[in-house]
C-alpha positions as CSV (number, residue, x, y, z in Angstrom):
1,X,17.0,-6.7,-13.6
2,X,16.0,-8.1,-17.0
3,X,13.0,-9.2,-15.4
4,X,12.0,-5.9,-14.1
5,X,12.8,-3.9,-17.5
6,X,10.4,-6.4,-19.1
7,X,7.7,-6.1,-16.2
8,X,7.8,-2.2,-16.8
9,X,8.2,-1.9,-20.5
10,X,4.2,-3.8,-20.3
11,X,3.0,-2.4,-17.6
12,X,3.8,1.2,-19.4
13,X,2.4,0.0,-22.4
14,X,-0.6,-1.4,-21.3
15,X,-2.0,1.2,-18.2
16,X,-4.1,3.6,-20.4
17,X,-5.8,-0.2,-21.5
18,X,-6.2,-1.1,-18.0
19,X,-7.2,1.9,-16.8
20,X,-10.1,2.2,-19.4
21,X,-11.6,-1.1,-19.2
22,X,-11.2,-0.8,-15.4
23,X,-13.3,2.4,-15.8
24,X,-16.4,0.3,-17.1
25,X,-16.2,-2.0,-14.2
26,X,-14.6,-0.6,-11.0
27,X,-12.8,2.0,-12.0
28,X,-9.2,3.2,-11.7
29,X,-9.5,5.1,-8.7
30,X,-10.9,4.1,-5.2
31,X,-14.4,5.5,-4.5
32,X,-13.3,7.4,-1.1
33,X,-15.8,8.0,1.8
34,X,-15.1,9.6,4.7
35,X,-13.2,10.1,7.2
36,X,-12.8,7.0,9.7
37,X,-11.1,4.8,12.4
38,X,-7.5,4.9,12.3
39,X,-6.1,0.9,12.9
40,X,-5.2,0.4,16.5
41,X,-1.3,-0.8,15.0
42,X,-1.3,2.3,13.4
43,X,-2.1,4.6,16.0
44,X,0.3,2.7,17.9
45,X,3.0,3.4,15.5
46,X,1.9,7.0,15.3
47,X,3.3,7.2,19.0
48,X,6.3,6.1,18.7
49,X,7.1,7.5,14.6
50,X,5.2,11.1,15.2
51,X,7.2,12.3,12.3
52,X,6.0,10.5,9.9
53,X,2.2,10.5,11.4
54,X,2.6,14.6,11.1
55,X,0.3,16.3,7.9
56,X,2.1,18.4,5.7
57,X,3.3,22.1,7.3
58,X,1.9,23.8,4.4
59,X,-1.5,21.5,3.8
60,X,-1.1,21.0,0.3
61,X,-2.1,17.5,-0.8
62,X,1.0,17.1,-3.8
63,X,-0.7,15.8,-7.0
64,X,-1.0,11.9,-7.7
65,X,2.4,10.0,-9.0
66,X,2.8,10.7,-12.6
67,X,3.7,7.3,-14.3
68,X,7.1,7.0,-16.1
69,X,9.2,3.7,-17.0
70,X,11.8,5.1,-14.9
71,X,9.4,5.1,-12.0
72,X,7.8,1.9,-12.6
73,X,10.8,0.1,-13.0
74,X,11.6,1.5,-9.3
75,X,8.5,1.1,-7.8
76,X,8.8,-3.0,-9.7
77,X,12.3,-4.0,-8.3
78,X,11.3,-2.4,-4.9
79,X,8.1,-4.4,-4.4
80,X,9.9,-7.8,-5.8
81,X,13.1,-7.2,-3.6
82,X,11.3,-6.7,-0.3
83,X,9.1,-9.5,-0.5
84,X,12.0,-11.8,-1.2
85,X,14.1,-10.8,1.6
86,X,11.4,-10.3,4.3
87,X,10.8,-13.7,5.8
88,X,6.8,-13.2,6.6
89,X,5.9,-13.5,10.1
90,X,2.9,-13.2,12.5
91,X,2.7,-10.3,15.2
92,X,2.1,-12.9,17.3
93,X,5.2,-14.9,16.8
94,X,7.9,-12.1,16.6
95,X,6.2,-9.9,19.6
96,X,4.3,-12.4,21.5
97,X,1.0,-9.8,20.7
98,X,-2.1,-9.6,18.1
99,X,-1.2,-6.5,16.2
100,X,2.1,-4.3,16.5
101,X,3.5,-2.2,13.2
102,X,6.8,-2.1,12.6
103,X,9.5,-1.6,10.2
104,X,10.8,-5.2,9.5
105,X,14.7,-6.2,9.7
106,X,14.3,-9.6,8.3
107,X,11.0,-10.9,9.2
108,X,7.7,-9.4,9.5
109,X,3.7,-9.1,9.0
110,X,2.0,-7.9,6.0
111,X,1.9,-4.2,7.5
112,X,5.4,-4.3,8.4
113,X,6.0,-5.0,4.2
114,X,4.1,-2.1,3.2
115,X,5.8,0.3,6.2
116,X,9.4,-0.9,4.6
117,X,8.1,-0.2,1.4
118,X,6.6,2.9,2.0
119,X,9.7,4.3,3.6
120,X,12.1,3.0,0.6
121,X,10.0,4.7,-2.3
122,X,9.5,7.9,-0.4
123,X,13.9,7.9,-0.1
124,X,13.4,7.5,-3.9
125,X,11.7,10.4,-4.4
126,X,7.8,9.6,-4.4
127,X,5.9,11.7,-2.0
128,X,4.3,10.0,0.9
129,X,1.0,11.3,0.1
130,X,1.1,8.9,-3.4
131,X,1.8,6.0,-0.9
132,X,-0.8,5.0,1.3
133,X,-1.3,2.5,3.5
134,X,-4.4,0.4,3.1
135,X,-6.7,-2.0,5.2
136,X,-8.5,-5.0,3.3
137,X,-10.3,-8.3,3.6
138,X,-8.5,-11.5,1.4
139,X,-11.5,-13.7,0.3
140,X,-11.3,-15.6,3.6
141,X,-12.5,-13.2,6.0
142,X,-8.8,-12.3,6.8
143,X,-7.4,-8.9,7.4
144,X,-4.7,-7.7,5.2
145,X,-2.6,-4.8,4.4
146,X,-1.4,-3.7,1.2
147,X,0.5,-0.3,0.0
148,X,-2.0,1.8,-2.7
149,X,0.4,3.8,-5.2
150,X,-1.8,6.3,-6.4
151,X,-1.2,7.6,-9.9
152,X,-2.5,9.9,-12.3
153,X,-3.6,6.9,-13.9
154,X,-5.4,4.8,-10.9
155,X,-4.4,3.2,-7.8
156,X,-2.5,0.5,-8.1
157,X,-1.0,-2.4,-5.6
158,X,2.0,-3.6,-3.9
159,X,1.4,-6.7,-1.8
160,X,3.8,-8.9,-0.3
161,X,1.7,-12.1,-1.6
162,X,2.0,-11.0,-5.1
163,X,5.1,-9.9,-7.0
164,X,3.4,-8.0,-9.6
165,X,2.0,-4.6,-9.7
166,X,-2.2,-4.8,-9.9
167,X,-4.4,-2.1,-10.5
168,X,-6.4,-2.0,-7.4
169,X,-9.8,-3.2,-9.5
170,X,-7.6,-6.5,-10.5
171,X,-6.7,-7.7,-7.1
172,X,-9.1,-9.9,-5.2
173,X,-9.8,-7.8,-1.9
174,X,-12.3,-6.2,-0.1
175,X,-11.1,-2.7,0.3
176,X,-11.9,-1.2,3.9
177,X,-9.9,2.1,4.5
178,X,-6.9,3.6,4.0
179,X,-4.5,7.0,5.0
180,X,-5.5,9.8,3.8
181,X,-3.5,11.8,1.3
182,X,-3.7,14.7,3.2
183,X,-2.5,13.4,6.7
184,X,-0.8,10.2,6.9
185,X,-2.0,10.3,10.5
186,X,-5.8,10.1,9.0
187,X,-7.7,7.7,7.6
188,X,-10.4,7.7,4.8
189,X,-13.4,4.8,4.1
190,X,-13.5,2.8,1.3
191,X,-16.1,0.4,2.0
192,X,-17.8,-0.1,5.0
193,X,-14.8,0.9,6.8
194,X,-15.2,-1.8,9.9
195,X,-12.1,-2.7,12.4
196,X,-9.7,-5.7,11.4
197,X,-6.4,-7.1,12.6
198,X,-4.0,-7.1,9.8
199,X,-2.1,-10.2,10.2
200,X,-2.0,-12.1,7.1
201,X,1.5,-13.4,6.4
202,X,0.5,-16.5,3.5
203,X,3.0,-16.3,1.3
């Protein structure tokens, strides 16, 4: 715990710094296209989860995650405590298949990290429309997933190959598409937006 107080004291400290000299470069916040292909494992998922596919009764997109060391702190051990305790597997060797999402017991694929995440930060309090899954390239060529926190203050990462918290500029992905804030059953462009299998499990 000592180790997250310490990771969230400087992370506090130092986002307005970040999110400036990110500004000059990439910026803090995604550059959002439009609307595009929703990931087959997703869809998938949709089918059998339709709750939590479903956009908001009322429409309203809830305003982006404001930043507090309480929150970070949270958001910190979360991140750190899944990716220890979720053994990272391929699709293909838990299910016998390419791509299927689901929420992870004790092993799973990238996706199935951010899914668990997802679901544990949204029982603490954070509005699902502030977590969103995302679809990227690692500098290999290989499809990934990662969960976008988006803040007041920029989007920023949690990855289950990396324990820390990176603004989204500071990570080393290609970033494709990811759920919309609007409708977690949609999905927005990033970049060119093409089709990949997320199956990445390198730890």
């Amino acid at each position: 715990m000592g180790a997250f107080r310490a990771f969230g004291a400087t992370l506090l400290l130092c986002l307005s710094v970040i999110a400036s000299a990110r500004a000059e470069t990439r910026g803090a916040f995604m550059t959002l296209g439009t609307a595009t292909t929703q990931p087959i494992g997703h869809l998938l998922f949709c089918q059998e989860n339709s709750r939590e596919c479903a956009p908001p009764v009322d429409r309203i997109t809830p305003a982006p995650l404001e930043l507090d060391r309480s929150t970070i702190l949270s958001v910190a051990a979360v991140n750190t405590t899944i990716n220890a305790r979720i053994e990272a597997r391929s699709d293909k060797d838990i299910y016998g298949v390419e791509e299927r999402w689901a929420y992870p017991a004790a092993e799973g694929d990238c996706e199935d990290f951010v899914l668990l995440k997802r679901r544990v930060l949204s029982q603490k309090g954070i509005d699902l429309a502030n977590l969103l899954i995302t679809v990227v390239l690692r500098p290999d060529g290989e499809g990934h997933a990662v969960l976008t926190l988006r803040t007041t203050q920029g989007d920023f990462i949690l990855d289950n190959l990396e324990w820390r918290i990176l603004a989204w500029a500071d990570t080393p992905y290609t970033y494709l598409k990811r759920q919309s804030s609007a409708d977690p059953g949609g999905w927005i462009d990033i970049g060119h937006g093409r089709d990949v299998i997320v199956s990445s499990v390198e730890q």
